[in-house]
C-alpha positions as CSV (number, residue, x, y, z in Angstrom):
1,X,-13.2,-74.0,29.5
2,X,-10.8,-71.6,28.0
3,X,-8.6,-73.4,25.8
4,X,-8.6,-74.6,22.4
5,X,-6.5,-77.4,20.2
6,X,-5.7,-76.2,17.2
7,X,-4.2,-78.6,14.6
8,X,-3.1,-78.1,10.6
9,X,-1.1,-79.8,7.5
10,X,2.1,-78.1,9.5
11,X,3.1,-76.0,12.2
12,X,5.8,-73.5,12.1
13,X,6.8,-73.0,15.4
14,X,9.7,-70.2,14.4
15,X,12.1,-70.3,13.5
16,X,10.8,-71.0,10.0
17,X,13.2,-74.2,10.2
18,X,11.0,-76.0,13.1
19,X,8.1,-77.5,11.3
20,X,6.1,-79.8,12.7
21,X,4.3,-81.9,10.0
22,X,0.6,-82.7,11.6
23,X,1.1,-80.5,14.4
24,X,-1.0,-78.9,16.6
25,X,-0.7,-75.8,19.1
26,X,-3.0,-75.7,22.3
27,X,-3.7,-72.1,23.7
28,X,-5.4,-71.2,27.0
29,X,-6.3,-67.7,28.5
30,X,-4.0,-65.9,25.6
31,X,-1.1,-68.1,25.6
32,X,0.3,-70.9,24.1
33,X,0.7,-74.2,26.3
34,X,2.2,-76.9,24.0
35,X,3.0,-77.5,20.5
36,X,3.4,-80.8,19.1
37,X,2.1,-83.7,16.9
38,X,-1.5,-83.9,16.3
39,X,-2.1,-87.7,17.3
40,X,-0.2,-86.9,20.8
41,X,-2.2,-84.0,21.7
42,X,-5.3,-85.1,20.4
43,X,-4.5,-88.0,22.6
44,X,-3.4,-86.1,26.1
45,X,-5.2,-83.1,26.0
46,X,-9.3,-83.6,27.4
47,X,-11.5,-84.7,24.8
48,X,-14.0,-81.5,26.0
49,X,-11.5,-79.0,25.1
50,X,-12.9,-77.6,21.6
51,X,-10.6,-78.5,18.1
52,X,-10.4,-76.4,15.4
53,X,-9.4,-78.6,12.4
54,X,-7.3,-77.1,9.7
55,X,-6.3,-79.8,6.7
56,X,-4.3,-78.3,4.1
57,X,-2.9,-75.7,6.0
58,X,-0.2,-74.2,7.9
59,X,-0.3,-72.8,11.2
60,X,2.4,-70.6,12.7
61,X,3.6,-67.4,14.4
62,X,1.2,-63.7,13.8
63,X,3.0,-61.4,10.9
64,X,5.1,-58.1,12.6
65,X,4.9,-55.3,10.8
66,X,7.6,-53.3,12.1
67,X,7.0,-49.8,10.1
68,X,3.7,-48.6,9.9
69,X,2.2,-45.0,9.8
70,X,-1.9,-45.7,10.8
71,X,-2.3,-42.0,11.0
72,X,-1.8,-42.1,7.3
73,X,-4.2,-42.9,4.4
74,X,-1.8,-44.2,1.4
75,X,-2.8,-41.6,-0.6
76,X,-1.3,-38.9,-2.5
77,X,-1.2,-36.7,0.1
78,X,-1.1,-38.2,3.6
79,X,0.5,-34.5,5.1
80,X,-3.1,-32.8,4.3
81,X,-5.0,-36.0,5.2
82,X,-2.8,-36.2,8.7
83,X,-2.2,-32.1,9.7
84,X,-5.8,-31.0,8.8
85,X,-7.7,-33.8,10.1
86,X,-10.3,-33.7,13.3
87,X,-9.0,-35.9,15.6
88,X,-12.1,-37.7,16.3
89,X,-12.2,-38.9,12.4
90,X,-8.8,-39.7,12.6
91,X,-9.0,-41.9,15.5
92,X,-11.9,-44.0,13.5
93,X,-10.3,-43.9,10.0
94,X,-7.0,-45.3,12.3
95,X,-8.4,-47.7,14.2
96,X,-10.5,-49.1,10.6
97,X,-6.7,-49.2,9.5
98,X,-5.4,-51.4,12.6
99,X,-8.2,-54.1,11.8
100,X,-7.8,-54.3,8.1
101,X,-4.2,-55.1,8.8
102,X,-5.2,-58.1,11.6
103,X,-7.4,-59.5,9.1
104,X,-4.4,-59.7,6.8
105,X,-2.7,-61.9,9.4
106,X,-0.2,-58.9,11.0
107,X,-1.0,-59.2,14.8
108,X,1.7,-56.9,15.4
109,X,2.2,-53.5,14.1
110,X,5.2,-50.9,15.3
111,X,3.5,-47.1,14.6
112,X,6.7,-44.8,13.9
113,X,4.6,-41.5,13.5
114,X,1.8,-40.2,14.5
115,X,0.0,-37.1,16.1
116,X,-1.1,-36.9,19.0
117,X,-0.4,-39.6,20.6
118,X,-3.5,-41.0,18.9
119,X,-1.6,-44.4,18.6
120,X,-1.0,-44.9,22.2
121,X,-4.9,-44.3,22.7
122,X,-5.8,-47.1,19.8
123,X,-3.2,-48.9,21.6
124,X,-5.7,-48.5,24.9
125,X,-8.5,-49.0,23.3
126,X,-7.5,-52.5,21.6
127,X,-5.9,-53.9,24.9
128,X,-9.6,-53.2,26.5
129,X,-11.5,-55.2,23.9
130,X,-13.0,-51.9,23.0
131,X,-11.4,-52.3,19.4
132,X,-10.4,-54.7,17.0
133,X,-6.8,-54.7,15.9
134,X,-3.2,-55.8,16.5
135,X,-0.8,-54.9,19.2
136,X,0.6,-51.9,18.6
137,X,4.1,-50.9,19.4
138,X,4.1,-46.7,19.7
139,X,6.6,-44.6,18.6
140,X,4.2,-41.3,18.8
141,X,5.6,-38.2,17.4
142,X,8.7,-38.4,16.2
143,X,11.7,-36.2,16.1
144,X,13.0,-33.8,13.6
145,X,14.9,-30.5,12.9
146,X,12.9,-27.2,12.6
147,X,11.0,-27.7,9.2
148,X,12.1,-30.9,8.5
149,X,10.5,-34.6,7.7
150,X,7.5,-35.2,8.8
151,X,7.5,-32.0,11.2
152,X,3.9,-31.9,11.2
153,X,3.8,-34.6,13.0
154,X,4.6,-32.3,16.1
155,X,8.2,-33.3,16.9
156,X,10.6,-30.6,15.6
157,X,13.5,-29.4,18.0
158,X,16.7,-27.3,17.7
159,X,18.2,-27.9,20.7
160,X,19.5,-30.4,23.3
161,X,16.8,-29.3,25.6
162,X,14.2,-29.1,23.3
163,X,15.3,-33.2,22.4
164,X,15.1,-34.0,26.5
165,X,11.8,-32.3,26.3
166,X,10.1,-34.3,23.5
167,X,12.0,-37.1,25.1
168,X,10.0,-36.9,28.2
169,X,6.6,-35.6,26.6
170,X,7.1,-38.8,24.0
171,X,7.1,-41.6,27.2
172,X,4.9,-39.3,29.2
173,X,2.5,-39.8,26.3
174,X,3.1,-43.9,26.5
175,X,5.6,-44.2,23.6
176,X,6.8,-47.5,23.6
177,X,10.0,-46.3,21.9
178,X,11.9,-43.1,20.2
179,X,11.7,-42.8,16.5
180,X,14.2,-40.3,15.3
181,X,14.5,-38.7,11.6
182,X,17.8,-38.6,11.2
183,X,18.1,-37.6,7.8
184,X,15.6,-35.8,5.1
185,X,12.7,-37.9,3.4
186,X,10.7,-37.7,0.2
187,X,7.7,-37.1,2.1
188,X,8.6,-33.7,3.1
189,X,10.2,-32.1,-0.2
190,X,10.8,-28.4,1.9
191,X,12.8,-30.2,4.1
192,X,17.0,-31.6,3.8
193,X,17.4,-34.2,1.3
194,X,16.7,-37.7,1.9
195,X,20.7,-37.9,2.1
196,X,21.1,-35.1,4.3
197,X,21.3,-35.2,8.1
198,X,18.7,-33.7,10.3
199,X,21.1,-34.3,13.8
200,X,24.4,-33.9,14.2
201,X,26.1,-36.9,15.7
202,X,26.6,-35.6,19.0
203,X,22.4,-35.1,19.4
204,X,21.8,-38.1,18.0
205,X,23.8,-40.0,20.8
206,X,22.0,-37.7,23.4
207,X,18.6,-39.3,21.8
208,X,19.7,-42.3,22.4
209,X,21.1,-42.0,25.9
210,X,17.6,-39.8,26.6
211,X,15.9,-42.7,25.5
212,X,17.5,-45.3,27.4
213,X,17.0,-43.5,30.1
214,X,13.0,-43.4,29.8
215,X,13.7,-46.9,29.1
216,X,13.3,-46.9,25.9
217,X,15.1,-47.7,22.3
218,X,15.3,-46.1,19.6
219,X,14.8,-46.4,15.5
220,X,16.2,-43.9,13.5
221,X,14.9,-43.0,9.8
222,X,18.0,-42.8,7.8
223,X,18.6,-42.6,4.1
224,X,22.1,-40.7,4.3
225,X,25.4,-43.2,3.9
226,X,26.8,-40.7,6.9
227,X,24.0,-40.7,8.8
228,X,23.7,-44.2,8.8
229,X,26.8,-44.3,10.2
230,X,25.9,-41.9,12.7
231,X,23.2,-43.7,14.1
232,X,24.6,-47.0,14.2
233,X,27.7,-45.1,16.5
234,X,25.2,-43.4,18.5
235,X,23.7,-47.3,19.5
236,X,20.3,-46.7,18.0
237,X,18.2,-50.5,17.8
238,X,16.8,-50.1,14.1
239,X,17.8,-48.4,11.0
240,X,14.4,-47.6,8.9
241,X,15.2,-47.2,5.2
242,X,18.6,-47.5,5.2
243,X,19.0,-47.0,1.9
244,X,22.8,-45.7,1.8
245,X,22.5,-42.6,-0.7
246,X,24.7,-39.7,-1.1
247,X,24.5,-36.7,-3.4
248,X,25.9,-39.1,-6.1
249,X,24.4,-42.2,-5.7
250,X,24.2,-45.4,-3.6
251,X,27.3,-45.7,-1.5
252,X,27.8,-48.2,1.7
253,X,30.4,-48.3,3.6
254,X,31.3,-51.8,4.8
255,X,32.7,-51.5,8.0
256,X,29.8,-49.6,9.4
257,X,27.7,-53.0,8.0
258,X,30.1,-55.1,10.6
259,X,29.2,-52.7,13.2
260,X,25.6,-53.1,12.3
261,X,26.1,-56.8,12.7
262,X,28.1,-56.6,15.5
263,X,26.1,-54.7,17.7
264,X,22.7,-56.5,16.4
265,X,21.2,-53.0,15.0
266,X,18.4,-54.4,12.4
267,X,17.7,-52.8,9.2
268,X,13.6,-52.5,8.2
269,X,14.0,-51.4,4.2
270,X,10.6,-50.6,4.3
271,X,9.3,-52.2,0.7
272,X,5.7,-51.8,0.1
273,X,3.8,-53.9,-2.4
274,X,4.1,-50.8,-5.3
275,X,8.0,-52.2,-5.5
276,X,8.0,-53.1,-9.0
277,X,6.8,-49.5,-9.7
278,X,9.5,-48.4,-7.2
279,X,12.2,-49.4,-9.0
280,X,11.3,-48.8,-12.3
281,X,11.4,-45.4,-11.0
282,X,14.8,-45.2,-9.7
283,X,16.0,-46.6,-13.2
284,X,18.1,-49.5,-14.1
285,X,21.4,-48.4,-12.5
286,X,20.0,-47.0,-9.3
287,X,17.9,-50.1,-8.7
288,X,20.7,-52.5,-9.3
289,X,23.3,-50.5,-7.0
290,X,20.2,-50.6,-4.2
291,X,19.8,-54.4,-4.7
292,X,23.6,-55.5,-4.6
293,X,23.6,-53.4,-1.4
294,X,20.5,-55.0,-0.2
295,X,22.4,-58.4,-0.8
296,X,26.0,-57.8,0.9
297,X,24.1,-56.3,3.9
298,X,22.5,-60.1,3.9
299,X,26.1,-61.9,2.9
300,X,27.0,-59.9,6.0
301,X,24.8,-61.3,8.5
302,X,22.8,-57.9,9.0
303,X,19.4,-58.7,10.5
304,X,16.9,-57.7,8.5
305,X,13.2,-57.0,9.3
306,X,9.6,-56.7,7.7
307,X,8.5,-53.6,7.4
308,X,5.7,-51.9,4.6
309,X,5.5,-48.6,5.8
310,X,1.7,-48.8,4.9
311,X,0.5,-45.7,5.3
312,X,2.5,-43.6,3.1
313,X,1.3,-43.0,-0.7
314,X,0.9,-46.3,-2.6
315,X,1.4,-48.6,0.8
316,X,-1.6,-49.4,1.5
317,X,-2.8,-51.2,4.9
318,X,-4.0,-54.7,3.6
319,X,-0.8,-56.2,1.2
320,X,1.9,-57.1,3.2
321,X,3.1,-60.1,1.7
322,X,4.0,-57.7,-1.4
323,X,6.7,-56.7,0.7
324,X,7.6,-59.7,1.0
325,X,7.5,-60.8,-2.2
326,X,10.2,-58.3,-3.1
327,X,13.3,-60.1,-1.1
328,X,11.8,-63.4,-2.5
329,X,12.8,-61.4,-5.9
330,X,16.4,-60.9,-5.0
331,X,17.2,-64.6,-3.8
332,X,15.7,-64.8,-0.2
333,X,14.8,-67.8,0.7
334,X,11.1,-68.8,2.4
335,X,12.3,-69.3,5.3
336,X,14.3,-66.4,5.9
337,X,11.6,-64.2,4.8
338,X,9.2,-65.3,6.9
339,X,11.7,-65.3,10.1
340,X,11.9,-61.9,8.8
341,X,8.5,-61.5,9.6
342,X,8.0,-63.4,12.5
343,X,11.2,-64.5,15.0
344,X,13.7,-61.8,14.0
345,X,11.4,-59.0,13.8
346,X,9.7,-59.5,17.4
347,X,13.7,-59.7,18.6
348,X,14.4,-56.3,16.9
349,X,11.4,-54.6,18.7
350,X,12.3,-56.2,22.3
351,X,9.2,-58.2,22.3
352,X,10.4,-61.6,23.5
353,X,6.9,-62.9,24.3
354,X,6.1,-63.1,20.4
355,X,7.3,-64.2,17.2
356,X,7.7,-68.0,17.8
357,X,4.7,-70.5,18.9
358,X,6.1,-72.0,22.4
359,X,4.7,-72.6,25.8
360,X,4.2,-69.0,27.8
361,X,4.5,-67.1,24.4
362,X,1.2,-65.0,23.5
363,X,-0.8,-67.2,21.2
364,X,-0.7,-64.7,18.4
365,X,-0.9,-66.9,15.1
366,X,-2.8,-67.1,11.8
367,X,-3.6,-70.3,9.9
368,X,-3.1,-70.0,6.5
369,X,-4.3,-72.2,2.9
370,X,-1.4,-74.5,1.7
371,X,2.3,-74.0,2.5
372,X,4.1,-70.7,2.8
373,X,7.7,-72.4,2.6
374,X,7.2,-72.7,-1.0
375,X,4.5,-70.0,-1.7
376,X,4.4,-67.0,-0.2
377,X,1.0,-66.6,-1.6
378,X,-0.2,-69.0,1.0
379,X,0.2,-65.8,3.5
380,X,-2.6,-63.7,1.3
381,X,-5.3,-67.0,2.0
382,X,-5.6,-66.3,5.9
383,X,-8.1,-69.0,6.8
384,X,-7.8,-68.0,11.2
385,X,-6.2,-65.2,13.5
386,X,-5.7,-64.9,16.9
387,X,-4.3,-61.9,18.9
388,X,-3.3,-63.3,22.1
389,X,-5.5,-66.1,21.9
390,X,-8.9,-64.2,20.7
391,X,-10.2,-65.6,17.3
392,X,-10.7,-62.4,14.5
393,X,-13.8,-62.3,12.9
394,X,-12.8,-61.6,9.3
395,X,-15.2,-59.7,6.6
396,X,-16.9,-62.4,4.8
397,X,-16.1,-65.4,7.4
């Protein structure tokens, strides 16, 4: 019999706001079938199917992490660790990556750049059983200008024809979407400035109509106040960073924040659990003008998105609820954060068979000690996970 009731303290079905005190979620061959109160299922459903009882804790929706690099190690320098690597090593040391981050309770991970392809073959590899680890959404390599971010990644072009072509080579690969670097990064200090644009705005709309016609979307790395406003003309889905600087300082421009709302183009800032250390690196005045931003985009109604960008230097693959824990620093409430996490980031990626608990929807949730709509803490003491409705052995469990 291939089902299994599952009942806690509380279910969080998702949005964060429907909670379902002494709930329960039944799941059969990799989906969920109902969720609902404890007595009634216990009551309806046959008393062979097997319970897993879970007092004092919460179940709801898998974690999305919707910026991850697995190709990456988080150390100090991931361009020697990722360009000089054999690829069979690679493959391992990303695929050990991918299951640290399920056992944290992230069932979903969106790769934005990798080599190779290498992603899309994990991607394989976990689908057939063959590995342990989240879904993966691939972005494979990305694109860039002649010597610019993350070039080594095997995505520079110069020219429209050279963007069709990595277009096509990307979802010939399997991408499962475009990632473009629209401006400079700290990652690659030979390259433009982080505020400095890698497209012009004219090639960024032909990566986005490219895309769409592979089928697929596309997220744009911007940290530029003018590219940002680029790619949010050019109709790209996500902006990654979005940090607003110019050559002077922070600066966003507020009607290309309506447009952003408007057109429902979501914003992953990409906070790893070093944040503390982040800002006190930007200084006091940089840090509060990135902050107030931060806010308005929210008093907006932007969409905003989990994202850690674990793989860079100091993100490393297991804290995700760090990230978290930042927007819980400027004011966000519990339950936006973790609809962050969970509803509004599977909308943002265009996966709408995740991200809530309901019948048909892939029974990817976690079970978690105590309550994480008022502690976020609750999300580090993962007690269960299940990837499309297959428990996760986890070390020391």
């Amino acid at each position: 019999m291939n089902k299994l009731l599952i009942s806690a303290d509380r279910v969080i079905a998702g949005p964060s706001d429907q909670v379902t005190s002494e709930g329960a979620v039944l799941i059969e061959s990799g989906k969920v079938t109902v969720v609902g109160a404890t007595a009634d299922l216990d009551a309806s459903v046959d008393a062979r199917v097997p319970r897993l009882r879970c007092p004092g804790a919460t179940l709801m929706p898998g974690l999305i992490d919707c910026h991850v690099h697995l190709a990456f190690d988080a150390g100090p320098d991931p361009i020697g660790a990722v360009a000089g690597a054999d690829p069979g090593e690679l493959s391992t040391a990303m695929a050990d990556r991918a299951a640290q981050m399920l056992a944290a309770g992230v069932t979903t991970v969106r790769d934005l750049g990798d080599r190779d392809a290498l992603t899309v073959v994990l991607r394989a590899s976990i689908d057939s059983g063959a590995h342990v680890g989240p879904r993966i959404v691939a972005a494979t390599a990305p694109l860039t200008s002649r010597g610019g971010h993350c070039g080594f990644l095997g995505g520079e072009v110069s020219t429209d024809d050279d963007i069709r072509a990595q277009i096509a080579r990307n979802a010939a690969a399997g991408a499962d979407l475009i990632k473009v670097m629209a401006s400079g990064g700290a990652l690659t200090p030979s390259g433009p400035r982080m505020w400095e644009a890698q497209f012009t705005p004219g090639q960024l709309r032909l990566i986005v109509e490219e895309a769409e016609r592979h089928g697929l979307g596309v997220a744009a790395h911007a940290h530029g106040s003018d590219t940002i406003a680029h790619c949010v003309a050019a109709g790209v889905r996500t902006i990654e960073h979005c940090s607003w600087r110019t050559a002077e300082g922070i600066v966003h421009d507020p009607a290309v924040v309506r447009r952003m709302v408007e057109d429902d183009v979501a914003v992953c800032r990409c906070v790893s659990g070093d944040w503390r250390l982040f800002l006190d690196q930007m200084g006091p005045e940089r840090a509060k003008a990135m902050v107030e931003v931060i806010l308005e985009m929210r008093e907006a109604g932007v969409r905003f998105i989990a994202g850690t960008d674990a793989g860079v230097p100091g993100a490393h693959f297991g804290d995700y609820v760090g990230m978290l824990e930042f927007f819980a620093s400027l004011g966000f409430a519990h339950r936006e954060i973790l609809d962050m996490a969970t509803v509004d980031a599977a909308h943002a990626l265009g996966l709408p068979d995740t991200g809530v608990l309901a019948p048909g929807k892939r029974a990817d949730l976690i079970v978690v000690e105590g309550n994480p709509l008022t502690e976020l803490g609750a999300l580090r003491r993962i007690q269960h996970v299940f990837t499309a409705g297959r428990p996760v052995a986890r070390p020391g469990k």
